[in-house]
Structure formats: C-alpha cells, structure tokens
C-alpha positions as CSV (number, residue, x, y, z in Angstrom):
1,X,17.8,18.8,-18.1
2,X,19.8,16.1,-16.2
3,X,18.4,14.3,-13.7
4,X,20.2,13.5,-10.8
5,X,18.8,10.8,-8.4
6,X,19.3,9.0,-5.2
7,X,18.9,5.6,-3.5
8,X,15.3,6.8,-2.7
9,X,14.3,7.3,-6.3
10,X,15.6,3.9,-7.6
11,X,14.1,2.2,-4.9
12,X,10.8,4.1,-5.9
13,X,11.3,4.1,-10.0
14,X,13.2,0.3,-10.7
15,X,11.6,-2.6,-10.1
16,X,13.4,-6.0,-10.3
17,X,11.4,-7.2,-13.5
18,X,12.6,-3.9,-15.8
19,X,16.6,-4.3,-14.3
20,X,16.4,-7.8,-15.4
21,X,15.3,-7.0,-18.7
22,X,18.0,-4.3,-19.4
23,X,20.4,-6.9,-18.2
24,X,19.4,-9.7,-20.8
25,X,19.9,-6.5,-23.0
26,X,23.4,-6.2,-22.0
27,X,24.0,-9.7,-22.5
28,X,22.5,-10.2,-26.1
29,X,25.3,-7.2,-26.7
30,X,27.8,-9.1,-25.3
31,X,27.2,-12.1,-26.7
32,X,26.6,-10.3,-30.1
33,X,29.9,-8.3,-29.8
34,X,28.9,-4.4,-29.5
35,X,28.4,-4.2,-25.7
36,X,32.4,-2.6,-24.9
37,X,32.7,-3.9,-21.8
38,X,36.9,-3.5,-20.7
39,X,37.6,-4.8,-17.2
40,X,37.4,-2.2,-14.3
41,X,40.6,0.0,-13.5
42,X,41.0,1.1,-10.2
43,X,43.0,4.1,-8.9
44,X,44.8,3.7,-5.4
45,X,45.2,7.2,-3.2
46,X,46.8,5.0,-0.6
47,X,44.6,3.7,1.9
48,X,42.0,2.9,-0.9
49,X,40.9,3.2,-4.6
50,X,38.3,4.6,-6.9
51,X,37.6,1.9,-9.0
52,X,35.7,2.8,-12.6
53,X,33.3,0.4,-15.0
54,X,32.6,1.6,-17.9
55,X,30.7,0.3,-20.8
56,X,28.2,0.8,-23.6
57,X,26.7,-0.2,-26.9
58,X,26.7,2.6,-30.1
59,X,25.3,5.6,-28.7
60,X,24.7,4.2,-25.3
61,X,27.5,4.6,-23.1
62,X,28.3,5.7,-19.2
63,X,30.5,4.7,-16.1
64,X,30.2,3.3,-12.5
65,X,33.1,4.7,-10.1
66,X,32.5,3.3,-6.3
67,X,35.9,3.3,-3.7
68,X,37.1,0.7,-1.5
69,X,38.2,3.3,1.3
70,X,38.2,2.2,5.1
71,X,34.8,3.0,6.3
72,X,33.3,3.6,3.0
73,X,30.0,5.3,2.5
74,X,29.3,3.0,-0.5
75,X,28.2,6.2,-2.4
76,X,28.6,5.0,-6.0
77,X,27.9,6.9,-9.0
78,X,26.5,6.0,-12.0
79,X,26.1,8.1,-15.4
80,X,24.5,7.4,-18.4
81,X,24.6,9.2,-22.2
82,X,22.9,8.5,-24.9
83,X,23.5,10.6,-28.4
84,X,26.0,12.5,-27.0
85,X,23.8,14.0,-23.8
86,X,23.8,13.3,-20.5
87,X,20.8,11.9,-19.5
88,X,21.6,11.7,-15.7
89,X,23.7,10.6,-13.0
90,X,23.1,8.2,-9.7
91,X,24.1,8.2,-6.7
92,X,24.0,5.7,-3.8
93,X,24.4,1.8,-3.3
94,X,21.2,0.8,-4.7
95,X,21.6,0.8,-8.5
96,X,24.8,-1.5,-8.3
97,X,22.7,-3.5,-5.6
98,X,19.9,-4.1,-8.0
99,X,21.9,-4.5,-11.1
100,X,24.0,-7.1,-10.0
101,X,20.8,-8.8,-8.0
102,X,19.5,-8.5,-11.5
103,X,22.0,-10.4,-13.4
104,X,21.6,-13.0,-10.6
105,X,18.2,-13.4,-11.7
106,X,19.3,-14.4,-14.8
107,X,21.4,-16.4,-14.1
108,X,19.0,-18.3,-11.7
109,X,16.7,-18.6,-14.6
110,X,19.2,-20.1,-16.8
111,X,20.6,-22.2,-14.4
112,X,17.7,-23.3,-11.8
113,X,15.4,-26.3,-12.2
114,X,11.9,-24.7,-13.9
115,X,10.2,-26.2,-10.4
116,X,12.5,-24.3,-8.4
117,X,10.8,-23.0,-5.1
118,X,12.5,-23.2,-2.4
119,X,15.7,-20.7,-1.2
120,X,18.1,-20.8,1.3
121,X,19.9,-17.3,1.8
122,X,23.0,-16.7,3.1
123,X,24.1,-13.0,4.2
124,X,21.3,-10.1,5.5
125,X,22.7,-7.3,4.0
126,X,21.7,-5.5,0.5
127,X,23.0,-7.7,-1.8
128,X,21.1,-10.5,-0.5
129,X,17.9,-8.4,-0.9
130,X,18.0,-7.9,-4.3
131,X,19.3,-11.7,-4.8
132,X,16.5,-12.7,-3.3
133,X,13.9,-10.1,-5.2
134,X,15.4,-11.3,-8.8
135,X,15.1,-14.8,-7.8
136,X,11.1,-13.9,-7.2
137,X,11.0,-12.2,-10.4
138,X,12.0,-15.4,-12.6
139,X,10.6,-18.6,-10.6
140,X,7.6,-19.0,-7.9
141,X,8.6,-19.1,-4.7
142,X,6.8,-21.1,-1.9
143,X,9.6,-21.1,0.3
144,X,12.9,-18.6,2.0
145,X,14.8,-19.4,4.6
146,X,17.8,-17.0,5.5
147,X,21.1,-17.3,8.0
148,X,23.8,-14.9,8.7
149,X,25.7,-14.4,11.4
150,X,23.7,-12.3,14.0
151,X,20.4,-13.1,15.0
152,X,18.8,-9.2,14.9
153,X,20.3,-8.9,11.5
154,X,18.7,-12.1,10.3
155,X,15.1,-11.4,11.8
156,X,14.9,-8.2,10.1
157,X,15.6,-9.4,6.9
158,X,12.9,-12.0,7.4
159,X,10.2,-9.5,8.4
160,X,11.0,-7.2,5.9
161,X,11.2,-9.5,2.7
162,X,8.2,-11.5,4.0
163,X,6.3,-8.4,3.8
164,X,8.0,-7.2,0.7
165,X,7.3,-10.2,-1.7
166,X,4.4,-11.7,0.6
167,X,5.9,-14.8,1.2
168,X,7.1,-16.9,3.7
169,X,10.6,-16.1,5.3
170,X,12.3,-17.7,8.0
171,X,15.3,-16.9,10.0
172,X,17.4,-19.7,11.1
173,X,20.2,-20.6,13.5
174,X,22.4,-22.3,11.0
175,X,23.8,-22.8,7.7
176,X,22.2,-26.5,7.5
177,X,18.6,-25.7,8.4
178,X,19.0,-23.4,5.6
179,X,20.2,-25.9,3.0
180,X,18.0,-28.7,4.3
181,X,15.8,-29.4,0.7
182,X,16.9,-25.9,-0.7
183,X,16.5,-25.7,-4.7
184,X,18.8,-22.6,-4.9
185,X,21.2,-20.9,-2.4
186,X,22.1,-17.8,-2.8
187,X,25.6,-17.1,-1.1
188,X,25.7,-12.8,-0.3
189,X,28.1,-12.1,2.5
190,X,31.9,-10.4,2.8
191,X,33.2,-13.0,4.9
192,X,37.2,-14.0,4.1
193,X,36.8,-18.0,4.6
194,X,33.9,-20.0,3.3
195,X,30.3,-19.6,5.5
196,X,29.2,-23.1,4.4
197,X,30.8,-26.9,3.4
198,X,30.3,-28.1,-0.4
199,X,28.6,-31.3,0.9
200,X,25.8,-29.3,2.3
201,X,24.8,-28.4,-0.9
202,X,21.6,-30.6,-2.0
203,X,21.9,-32.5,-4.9
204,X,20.1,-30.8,-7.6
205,X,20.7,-27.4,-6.3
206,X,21.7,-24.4,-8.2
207,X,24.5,-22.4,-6.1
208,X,24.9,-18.0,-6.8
209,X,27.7,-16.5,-4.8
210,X,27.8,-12.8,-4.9
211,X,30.3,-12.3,-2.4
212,X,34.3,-12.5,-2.6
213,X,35.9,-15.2,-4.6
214,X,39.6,-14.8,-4.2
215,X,42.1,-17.4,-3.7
216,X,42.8,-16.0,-0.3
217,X,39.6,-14.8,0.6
218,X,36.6,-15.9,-0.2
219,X,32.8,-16.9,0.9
220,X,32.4,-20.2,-0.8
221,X,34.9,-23.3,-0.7
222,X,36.9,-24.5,-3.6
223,X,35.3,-28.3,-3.3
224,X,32.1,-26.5,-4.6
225,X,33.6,-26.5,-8.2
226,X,34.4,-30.5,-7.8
227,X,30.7,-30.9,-7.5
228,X,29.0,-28.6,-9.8
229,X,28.5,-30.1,-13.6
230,X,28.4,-26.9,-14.8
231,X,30.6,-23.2,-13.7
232,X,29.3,-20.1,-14.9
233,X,30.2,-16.4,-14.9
234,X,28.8,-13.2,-16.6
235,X,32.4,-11.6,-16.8
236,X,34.7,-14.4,-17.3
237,X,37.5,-11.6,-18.6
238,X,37.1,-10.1,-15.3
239,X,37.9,-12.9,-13.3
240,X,41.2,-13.2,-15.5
241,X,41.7,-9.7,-14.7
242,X,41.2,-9.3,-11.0
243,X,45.3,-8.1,-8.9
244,X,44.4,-11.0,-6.7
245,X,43.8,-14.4,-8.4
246,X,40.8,-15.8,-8.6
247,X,39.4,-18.5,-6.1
248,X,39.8,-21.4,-8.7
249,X,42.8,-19.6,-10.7
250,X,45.6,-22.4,-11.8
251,X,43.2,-25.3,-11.5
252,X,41.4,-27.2,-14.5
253,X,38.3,-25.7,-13.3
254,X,39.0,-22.3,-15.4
255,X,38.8,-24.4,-18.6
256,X,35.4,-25.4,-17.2
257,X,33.4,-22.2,-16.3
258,X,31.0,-20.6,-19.4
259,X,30.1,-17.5,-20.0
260,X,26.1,-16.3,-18.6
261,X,25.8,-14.3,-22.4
262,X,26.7,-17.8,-24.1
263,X,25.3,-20.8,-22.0
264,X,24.5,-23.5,-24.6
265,X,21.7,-25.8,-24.2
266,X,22.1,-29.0,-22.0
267,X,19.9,-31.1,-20.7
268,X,20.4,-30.8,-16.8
269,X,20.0,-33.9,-14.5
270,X,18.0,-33.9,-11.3
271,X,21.2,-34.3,-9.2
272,X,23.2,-31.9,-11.2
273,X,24.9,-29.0,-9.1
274,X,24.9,-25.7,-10.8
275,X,27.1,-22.6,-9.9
276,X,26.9,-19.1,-10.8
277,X,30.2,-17.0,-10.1
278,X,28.7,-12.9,-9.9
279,X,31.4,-10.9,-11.1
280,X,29.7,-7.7,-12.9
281,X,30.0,-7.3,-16.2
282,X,30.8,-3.7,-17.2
283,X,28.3,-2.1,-18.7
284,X,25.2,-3.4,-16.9
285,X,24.9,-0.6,-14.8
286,X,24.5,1.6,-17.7
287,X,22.1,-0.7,-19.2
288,X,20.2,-0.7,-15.6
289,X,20.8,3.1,-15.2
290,X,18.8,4.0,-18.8
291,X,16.0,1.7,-17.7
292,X,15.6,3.5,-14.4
293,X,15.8,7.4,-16.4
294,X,13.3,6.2,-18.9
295,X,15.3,6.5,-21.9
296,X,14.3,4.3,-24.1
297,X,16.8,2.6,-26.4
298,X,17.4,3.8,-30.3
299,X,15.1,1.5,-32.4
300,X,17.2,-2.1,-33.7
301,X,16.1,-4.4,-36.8
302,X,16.8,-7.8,-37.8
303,X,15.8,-10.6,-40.0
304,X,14.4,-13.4,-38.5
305,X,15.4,-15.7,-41.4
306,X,19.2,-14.7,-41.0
307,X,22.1,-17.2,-39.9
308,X,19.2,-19.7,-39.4
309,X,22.0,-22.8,-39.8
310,X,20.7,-25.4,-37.5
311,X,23.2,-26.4,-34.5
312,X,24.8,-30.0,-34.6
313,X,22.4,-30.8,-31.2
314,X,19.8,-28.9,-29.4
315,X,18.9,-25.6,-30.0
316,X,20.3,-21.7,-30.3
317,X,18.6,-19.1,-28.5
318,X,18.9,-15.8,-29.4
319,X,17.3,-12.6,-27.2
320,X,15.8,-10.3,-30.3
321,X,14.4,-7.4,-28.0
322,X,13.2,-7.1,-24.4
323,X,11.6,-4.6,-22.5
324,X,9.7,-4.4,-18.9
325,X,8.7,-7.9,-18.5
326,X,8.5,-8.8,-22.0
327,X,11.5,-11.0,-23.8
328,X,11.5,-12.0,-27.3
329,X,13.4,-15.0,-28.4
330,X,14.6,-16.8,-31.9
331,X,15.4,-20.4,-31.3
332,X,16.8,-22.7,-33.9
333,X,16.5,-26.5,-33.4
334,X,18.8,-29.7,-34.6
335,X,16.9,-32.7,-35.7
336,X,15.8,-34.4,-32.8
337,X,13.3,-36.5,-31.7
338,X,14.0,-35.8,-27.8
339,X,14.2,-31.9,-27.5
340,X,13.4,-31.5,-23.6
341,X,10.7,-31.3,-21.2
342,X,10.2,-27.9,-19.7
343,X,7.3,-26.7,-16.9
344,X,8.1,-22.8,-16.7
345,X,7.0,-20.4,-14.0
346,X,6.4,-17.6,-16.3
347,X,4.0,-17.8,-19.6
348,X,5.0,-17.7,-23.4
349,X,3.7,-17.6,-26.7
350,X,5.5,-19.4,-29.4
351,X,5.2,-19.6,-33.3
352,X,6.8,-22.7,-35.6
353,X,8.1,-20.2,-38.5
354,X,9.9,-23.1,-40.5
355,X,9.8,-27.0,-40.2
356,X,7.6,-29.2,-38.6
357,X,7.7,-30.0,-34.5
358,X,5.9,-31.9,-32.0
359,X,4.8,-31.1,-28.8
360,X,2.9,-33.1,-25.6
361,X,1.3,-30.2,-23.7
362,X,-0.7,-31.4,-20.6
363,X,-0.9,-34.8,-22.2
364,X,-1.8,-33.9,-26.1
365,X,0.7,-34.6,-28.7
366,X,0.2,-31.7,-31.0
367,X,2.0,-31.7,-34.6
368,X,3.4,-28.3,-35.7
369,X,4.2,-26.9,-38.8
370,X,5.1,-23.5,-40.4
371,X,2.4,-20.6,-39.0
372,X,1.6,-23.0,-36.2
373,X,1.4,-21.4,-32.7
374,X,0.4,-22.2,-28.9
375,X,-0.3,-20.2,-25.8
376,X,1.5,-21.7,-22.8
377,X,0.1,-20.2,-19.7
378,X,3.1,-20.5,-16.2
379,X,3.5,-24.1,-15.0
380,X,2.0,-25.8,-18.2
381,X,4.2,-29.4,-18.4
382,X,5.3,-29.4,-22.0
383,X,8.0,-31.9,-24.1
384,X,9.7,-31.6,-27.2
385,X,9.4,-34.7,-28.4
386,X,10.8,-34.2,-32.2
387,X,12.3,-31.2,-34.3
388,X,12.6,-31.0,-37.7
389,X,16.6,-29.8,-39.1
390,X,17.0,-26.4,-38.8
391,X,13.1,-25.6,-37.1
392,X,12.5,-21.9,-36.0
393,X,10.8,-20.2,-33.5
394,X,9.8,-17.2,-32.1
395,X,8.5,-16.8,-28.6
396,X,7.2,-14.5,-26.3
397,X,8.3,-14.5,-22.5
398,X,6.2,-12.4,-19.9
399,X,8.7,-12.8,-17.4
C-alpha cells in the first residue's frame, strides 16, 4: 500500500540525525558517480512555475516538484520508488525543509571548527529551524543567538528552539550582537540585498547561507567570498545552471568553490573563514524521503583493501555505509609525520588495518600497527602525529 504523508508525520517520524545520514548517503553517490542527479527544470504557466528535482541511485529513484506561484502554499511533493513500486508520496514544506537543513549539517560538520559552539542565526522562518537543528545534530552547542527583522518573529523562534533542543536561545536587536564571538552563522532569509557586512564575520567563523544567491538578489554580499579560504557547494552544476547567474558568476571565485561530496583534506587555520553555498542537490529529497518511509536500502558490498593507493598528502575519506546515527568510514593516509589534531563532538571507533601510526590521545603517545584499535569517546583531544605510506582505517562515527 502507498503511504501518503503530511508535514505532521515527518515532523513526528524524521529526526535530524537519520536525514543527515541519508544525506551523506546521497553524497558518497555522488561523489562515487551513480547518484543521477540533472539540474531542476522548471515549467512557467505564466505568473509562476512548477519546478521538478529528480534523482536516484539503481533502484532508488523519485522527484520533488514545489511552484514559485504568487502567494504560494509551499505544498511540495515528494515521491519515492524503489524496485519499481511506489513506496509513497509527501506532501508539505517540511521534508524539503529538513533535507536541505540536513545537508547544512554536513556541511557544518565538514567545514566548522571541531570546538564549534556558539551560533548566530539569521532569519526566523523554517529554514532556519532546521539549520539550526542539523547544526545541533553534528557539534555541542552552548550557545544561539538569533536576528531577523521583526521582533515577535524573532522571540518565537527563541522560545520555541530553546525548548526544542534545551538550550540557550537569545533574540537580538541586531545583526552585530549576533555575530559578536559567533563560531558559525547561519544566513536563512529571502531578503533581495545582503542582511549583514562581510567584515562582521569573526575571524575563524564558518558562514552557511541558505537563502538567495543571485547576482541581483541575494542575502549575503559578494565581499564574503574575498574573505573565505575556502567556497563550498553541494550542487556546483546547479549554480552553473540557474536562468539568473549566480551571485559570484564571472568572477575568479567560480574556479574557487569545491564540491560538499569531494572536499579534500586541509588543515584549517584558526582565522580561516569558511563558506557553505546551499544549493540542493537533486536527489536528496529522495534519499531523505526513503529514510522517513522506512525503506531500507538494497544491501551494497565492497572491499576494504580496494584502490587503497595512498594520496600525495593527507588523507582520503571514503563514507562505506551510514545509517541512523551511525557512519562508517575508510581513510587512506600519505606518509606524514604531522597528520592533524582533531577534538570531535561526537564519539568514534577506529581500527589501523594496514601500516603503522601514532597517536597522542589525552597526552599518551600510542604506536599503532595493523589490528590496532582505540575507543575515542566526544571531546577526546587527539593528534596524528605520523602515518605510515598508504595507512588504512576504518572508523565508526555515532554522530
């Protein structure tokens, strides 16, 4: 039977951890090349459009269709297959709400300092709900402080997500008080012209906007990209592809900006800007949409000792399989003998397959080799202080 649900059953059946899990999905198929992901077509009526996602991966596939009609109800609709059935069909804002909220998450957790803890929120409305909720999901919080433009709209959205993620929220009368010490900002509104100035942003501060990016409307100002060291996007074929160019079309930034599925390892610097550009990959929804019907995906193998070349620097992560909280990852190291510190707000479990390693955790400098494996509970300082050529790893992430 297909199941048909509404904004009330997402709310009730989806919670931000199990979106951002089918999202990572959706991204190691991307990044792997079976996620069919074209950009979005939209078909004008006159005063508006219907404008269609679709996407999929083998016998997973569906479509998104929301309209851009004056005085629109926002009543999208999602439906998903899988083996040639229908397994159901959603209606209402939430899902797209959550799902792109979602891949915000992941991006914050890329992108964001591991200490992260403090948000400033810009924009009351859905969008920067669910921002705000992945955000939670992926670093501990101590600390929310929200502006938009009206003060009742701004108060509600502080006593309902303090109550929601029992934390701390605080409405405030302006874009500064919000920035002041921020570690992210997340950027959710439909304004035309920029709702803050690129030199408010702290140094060290990673930057999502979720709202319009266009070069002649937009929520965010261009001087942003000058001061970021590093521009990233989920979809960057759909910022090539939107009618109305892009906020930072025609400038050397597009050279610049990576792709969310693809980031490659860096070593960040305390003062270094980071930017996220939301643009919603295709697909996702569906992704998202299977998570909420509780279909769960057609089994996958691999071998972990396959394409195990080691990089030139750093390492390659690879996303094997992830489900409700759970992620689990293959990383490949370079020969190093500096291979990052990292204090992480969720915990992991991690196994040296191949080579030899060394780790300071809380102080100890532990030697690894092959079978060797540690337990690293959230917030546990650890470095990387050498890596054999061509080490491997698997690890666990309860995010």
């Amino acid at each position: 039977m297909v199941k048909i649900l509404t904004d009330s059953d997402v709310w009730a059946g989806l919670d931000m951890h199990s979106a951002i899990a089918a999202v990572r999905r959706a991204l190691a198929a991307h990044r792997d090349g079976t996620l069919v992901a074209p950009p979005r077509h939209g078909v004008s009526t006159g005063p508006g459009s219907l404008v269609f996602t679709v996407g999929g991966q083998g016998s997973l596939a569906g479509f998104r269709v929301y309209d851009t009609y004056p005085d629109s109800k926002q009543d999208q609709l999602t439906a998903v297959w899988r083996d040639g059935a229908l397994q159901g069909v959603i209606v209402g804002s939430a899902l797209g709400a959550i799902r792109t909220g979602a891949i915000g998450g992941v991006a914050v957790d890329a992108l964001a300092r591991p200490e992260a803890s403090t948000v400033a929120i810009v924009g009351a409305g859905l969008q920067a709900r669910t921002q705000l909720l992945a955000a939670a999901a992926v670093r501990l919080l101590t600390q929310v402080r929200v502006y938009s433009r009206t003060q009742a709209s701004r108060d509600r959205f502080a006593a309902e997500m303090s109550a929601r993620l029992d934390l701390r929220v605080d409405a405030v009368d302006n874009v500064s008080d919000a920035f002041d010490g921020a570690d992210i900002i997340l950027s959710a509104t439909n304004a035309s012209s920029p709702v803050f100035r690129a030199e408010d942003v702290p140094a060290g501060c990673h930057v999502t906007v979720a709202g319009p990016k266009f070069a002649d409307r937009h929520e965010w100002p261009r001087a942003l990209a000058d001061r970021a060291a590093r521009i990233v996007t989920d979809a960057p074929d759909q910022l090539r592809a939107y009618p109305t160019p892009f906020l930072l079309a025609s400038t050397p930034h597009m050279d610049r900006i990576e792709d969310l599925c693809r980031l490659s390892a860096a070593t960040r610097r305390a003062e270094d800007i980071t930017l996220f550009v939301s643009t919603g990959l295709a697909g996702t929804e569906v992704f998202v949409g299977e998570a909420l019907l509780g279909v769960r995906p057609s089994p996958r193998r691999g071998n972990l000792f396959a394409d195990v070349d080691a990089p030139l620097r750093g390492e390659r992560a690879e996303d094997l399989v992830s489900w409700g909280r759970l992620t689990m990852e293959r990383l490949i190291s370079a020969e190093s003998e500096n291979g990052g510190e990292y204090n992480q707000s969720w915990d992991e479990w991690v196994v040296l397959l191949r080579g030899s390693a060394t780790l300071v955790v809380a102080g100890d400098a532990l030697d690894l080799r092959a079978g060797d494996w540690i337990w690293l509970p959230a917030h546990t300082p650890h470095t990387v202080t050498r890596t054999s050529a061509g080490a491997l790893w698997l690890a666990a992430h309860a995010r």
